[in-house]
C-alpha positions in Angstrom: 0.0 0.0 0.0 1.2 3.8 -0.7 1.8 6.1 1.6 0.4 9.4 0.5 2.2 12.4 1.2 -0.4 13.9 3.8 0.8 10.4 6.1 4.0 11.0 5.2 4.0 14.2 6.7 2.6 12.8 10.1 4.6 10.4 10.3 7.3 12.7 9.9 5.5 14.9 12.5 5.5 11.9 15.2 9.4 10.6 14.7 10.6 14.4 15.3 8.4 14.6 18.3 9.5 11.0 19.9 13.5 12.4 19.1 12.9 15.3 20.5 11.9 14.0 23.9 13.9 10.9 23.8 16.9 10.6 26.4 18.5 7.9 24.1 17.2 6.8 20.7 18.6 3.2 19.6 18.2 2.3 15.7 18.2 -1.5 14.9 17.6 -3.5 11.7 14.7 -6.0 11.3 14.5 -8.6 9.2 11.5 -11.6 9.2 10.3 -10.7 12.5 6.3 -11.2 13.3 3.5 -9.1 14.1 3.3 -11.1 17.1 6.8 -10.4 17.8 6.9 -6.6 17.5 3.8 -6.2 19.7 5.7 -8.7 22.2 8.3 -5.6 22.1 6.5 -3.0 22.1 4.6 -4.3 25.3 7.9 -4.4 27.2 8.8 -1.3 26.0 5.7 0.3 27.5 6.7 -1.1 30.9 9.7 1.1 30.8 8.2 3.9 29.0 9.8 3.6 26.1 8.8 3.6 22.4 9.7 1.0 19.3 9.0 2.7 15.7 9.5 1.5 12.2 9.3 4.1 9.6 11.3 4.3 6.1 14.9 5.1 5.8 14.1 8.2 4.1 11.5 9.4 6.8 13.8 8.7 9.6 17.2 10.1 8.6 14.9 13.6 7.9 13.7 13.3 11.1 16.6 13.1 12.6 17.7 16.4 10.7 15.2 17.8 11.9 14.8 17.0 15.4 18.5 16.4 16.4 20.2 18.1 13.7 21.9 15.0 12.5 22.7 14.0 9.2 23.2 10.1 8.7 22.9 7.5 6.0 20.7 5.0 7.0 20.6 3.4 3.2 23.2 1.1 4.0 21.9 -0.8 6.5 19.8 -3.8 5.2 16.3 -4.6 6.2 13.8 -2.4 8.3 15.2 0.2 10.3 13.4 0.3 13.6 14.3 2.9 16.6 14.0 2.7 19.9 13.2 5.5 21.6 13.7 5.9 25.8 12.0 8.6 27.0 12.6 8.6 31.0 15.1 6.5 31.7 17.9 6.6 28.7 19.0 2.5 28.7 16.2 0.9 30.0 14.9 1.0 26.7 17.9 0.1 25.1 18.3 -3.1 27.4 14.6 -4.7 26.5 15.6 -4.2 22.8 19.0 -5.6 23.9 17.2 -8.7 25.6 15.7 -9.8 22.7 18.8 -8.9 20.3 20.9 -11.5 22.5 17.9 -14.2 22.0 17.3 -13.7 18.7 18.7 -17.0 17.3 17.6 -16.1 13.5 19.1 -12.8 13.8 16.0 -11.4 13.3 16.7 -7.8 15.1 20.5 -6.4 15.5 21.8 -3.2 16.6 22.9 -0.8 13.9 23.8 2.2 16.2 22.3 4.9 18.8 21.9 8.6 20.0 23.4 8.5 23.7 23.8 11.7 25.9 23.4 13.8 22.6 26.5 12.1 20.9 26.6 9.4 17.9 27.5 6.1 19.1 28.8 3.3 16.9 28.0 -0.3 16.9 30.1 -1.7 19.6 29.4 1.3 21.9 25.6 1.0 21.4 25.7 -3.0 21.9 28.1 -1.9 25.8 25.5 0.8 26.2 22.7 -1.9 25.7 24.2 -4.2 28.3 24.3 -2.0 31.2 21.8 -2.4 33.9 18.8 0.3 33.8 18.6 3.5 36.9 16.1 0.9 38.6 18.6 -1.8 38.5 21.4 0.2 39.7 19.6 2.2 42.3 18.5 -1.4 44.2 21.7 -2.9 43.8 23.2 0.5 46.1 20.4 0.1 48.2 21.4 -3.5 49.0 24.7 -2.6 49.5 24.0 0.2 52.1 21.8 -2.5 53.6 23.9 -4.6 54.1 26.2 -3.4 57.2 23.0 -2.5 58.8 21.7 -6.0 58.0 25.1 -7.8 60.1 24.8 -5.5 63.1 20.9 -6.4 63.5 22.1 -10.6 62.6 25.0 -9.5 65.7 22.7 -8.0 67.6 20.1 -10.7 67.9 23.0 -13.6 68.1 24.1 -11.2 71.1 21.1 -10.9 72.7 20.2 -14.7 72.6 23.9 -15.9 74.2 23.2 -13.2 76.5 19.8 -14.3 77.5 20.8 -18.0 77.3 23.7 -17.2 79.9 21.3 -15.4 81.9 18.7 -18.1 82.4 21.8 -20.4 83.1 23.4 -18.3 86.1 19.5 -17.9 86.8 19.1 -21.7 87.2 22.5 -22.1 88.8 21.1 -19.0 91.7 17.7 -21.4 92.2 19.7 -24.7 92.9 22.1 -23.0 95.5 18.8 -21.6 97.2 17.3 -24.8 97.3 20.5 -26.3 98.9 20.8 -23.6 101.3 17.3 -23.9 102.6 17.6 -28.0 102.6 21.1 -27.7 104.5 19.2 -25.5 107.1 16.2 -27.6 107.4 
């Protein structure tokens, strides 16, 4: 089916918008990859708040003059281009796309290369950028860590108090029998 210029425009009009409010925008190549899948993706996307958007080469690399100011061939790359855009936190997205990128026995999606902190990044940087945990991952992995001195003095604590009240039901008992065989003694 034809895109008419009128959809081309909006389409246009919706890409600029998602790169201008993106904190990282990820572009990856598609190749045989289901309906099914892509709204598989696009669900796990939402969960992060981040977008997944195919559009045609053409489309894109003028929306990314437009929006960012950047001028890049895209006509190289082989297959769909698709980009990922992460909107609050800037790899979260990139790691669910990255998730299915490292399962994808067929090679169905790969990374071609991304927008990070405002700077082009190449292949290997994108795929390094991908990998790293998200803000949420990062952020409960420091809480654990400040957790866990507090976590061994409360363990000491309690093995502390314990010994301490096992010794002083001991010296308790001991007390008792030494009454009892004082007041037999007197008897």
């Amino acid at each position: 089916m034809a895109v008419s210029k009128q959809q081309k425009a909006e389409i246009l009009n919706e890409l600029v918008a998602k790169f201008k409010e993106a904190k990282s925008i990820g572009f990856a190549t598609t190749t045989t990859m289901t309906v099914e899948e892509f709204a598989g993706l696009r669900k796990n996307l939402r969960e992060v708040n981040a977008t997944y958007t195919l559009a045609k080469k053409t489309l894109m690399r003028k929306a990314l003059k437009d929006a960012l100011d950047i001028d890049f061939d895209l006509s190289n790359l082989e297959g769909q281009i698709g980009a990922v855009c992460s909107n609050e936190d800037a790899v979260s997205g990139l790691g669910k796309v990255n998730d299915l990128v490292k399962s994808s026995k067929w090679e169905k999606i790969n990374w071609a290369w991304s927008i990070f902190e405002w700077q082009v990044k190449d292949l290997e940087e994108t795929k390094v950028i991908a990998a790293m945990p998200s803000r949420e991952t990062l952020l409960s992995r420091l809480v654990g860590s400040m957790m866990s001195p507090l976590s061994g003095m409360a363990r000491f604590f309690d093995a502390a108090a314990k010994e301490v009240e096992a010794q002083w039901k001991e010296n308790l008992g001991q007390i008792e029998v030494k009454k009892e065989e004082a007041a037999s003694t007197e008897a």
